[in-house]
C-alpha positions in Angstrom: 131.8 103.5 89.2 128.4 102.5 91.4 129.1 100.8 94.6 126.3 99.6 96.2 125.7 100.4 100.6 124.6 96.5 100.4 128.4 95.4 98.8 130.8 97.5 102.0 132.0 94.6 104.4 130.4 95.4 107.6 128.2 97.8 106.0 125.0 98.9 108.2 123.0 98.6 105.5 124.7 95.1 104.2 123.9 93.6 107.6 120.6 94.4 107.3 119.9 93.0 104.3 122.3 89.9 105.1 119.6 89.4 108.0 116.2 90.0 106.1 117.6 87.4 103.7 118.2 84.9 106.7 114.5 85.3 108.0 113.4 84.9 104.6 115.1 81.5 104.5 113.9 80.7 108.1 110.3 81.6 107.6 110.4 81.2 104.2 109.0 84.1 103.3 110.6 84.7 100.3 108.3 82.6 98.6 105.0 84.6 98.6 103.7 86.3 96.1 103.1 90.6 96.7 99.2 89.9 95.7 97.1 87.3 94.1 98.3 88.1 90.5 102.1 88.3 91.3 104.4 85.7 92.1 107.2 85.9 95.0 110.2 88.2 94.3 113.3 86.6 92.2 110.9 84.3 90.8 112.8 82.2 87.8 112.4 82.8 84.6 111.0 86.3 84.8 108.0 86.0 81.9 106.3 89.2 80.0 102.9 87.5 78.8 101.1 90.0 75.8 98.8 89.3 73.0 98.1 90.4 69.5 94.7 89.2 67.7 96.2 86.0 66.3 98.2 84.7 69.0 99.5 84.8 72.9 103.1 86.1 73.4 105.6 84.8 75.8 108.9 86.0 76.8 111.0 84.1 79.4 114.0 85.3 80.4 116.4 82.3 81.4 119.9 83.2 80.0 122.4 80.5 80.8 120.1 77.3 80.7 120.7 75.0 77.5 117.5 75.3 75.4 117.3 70.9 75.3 117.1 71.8 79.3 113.8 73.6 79.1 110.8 71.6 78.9 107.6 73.5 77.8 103.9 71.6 77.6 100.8 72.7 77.2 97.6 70.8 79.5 93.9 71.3 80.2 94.8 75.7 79.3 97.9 75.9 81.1 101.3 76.3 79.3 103.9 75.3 81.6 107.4 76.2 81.4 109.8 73.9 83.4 113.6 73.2 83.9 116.4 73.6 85.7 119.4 76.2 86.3 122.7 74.5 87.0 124.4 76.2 90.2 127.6 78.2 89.5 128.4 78.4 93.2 131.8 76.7 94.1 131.9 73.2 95.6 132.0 73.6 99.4 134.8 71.4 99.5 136.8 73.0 96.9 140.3 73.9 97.3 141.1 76.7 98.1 137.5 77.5 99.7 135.6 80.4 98.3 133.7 82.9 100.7 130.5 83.9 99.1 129.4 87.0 100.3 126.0 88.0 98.1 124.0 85.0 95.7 121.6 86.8 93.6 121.0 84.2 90.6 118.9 81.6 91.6 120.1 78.1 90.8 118.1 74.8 91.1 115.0 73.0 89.0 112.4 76.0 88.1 108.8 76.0 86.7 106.0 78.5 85.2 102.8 78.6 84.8 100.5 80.8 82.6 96.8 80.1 82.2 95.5 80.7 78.5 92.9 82.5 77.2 89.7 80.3 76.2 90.5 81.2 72.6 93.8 79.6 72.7 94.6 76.9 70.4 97.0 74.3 72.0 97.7 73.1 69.1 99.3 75.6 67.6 102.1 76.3 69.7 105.5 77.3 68.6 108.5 77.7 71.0 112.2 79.3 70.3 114.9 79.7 72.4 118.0 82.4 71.3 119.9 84.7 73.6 118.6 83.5 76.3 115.3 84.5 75.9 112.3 81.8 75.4 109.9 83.0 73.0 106.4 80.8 72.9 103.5 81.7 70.7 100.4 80.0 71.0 97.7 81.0 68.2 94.2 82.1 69.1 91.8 80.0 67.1 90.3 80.9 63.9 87.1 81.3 64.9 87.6 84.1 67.9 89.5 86.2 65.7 88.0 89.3 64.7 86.5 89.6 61.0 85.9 92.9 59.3 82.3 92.8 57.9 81.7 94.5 54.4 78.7 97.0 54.9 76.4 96.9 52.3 
């Protein structure tokens, strides 16, 4: 089986990466994005955003998260994806007290947004949610979709 360097109690490597993480929270650093078009690492849900030549195509990827949870909305070109993730840690004050050692899923109120195309229509928007996957399509309107002209 895989065993990670970051996972060995008192691991070089696991240090290391136990101290980035703390002057990430201290400077906050693990909000910014890698470049304008990017948004910070771990960033909740993870979208893919594609298109066909009738409609936009979102994916968000939010497994665990009761679909009445998710709030999606659509304002001024900008579909916005919003809820929240309810924590799975252990109470601090739990009996008997739980050690946690790594906390890689992100808990806590979450929110996306994706500009649309000119040609989208916002009202024709159609969301589902199975699997934990978030499937929003929002239709291009009629007239910016491509016609096939008869040559005569």
């Amino acid at each position: 089986m895989y065993e990670s360097l970051l996972n060995f109690p008192g691991s070089f490597f696991g240090d290391f990466e136990r101290l980035r993480r703390e002057l990430d929270d201290v400077f906050e650093a693990g909000g910014l994005p890698a470049s304008i078009r990017s948004v910070a690492p771990g960033a909740f849900p993870a979208v893919n955003i594609g298109n066909t030549p009738q409609s936009l195509e979102v994916y968000a990827f939010a497994p665990g998260i009761d679909a009445s949870k998710i709030d999606v909305t659509v304002d001024r070109g900008v579909l916005t994806i919003a809820g929240e993730r309810p924590s799975t840690l252990p109470d601090a004050n739990a009996k008997p007290r739980v050690s946690v050692f790594s906390r890689e899923r992100t808990s806590g109120s979450f929110l996306r947004a994706v500009s649309l195309p000119d040609d989208a229509d916002p009202a024709q928007v159609q969301a589902s949610y199975r699997d934990g996957v978030l499937h929003i399509s929002v239709a291009r309107r009629q007239a910016a979709q491509p016609t096939r002209i008869a040559i005569q």
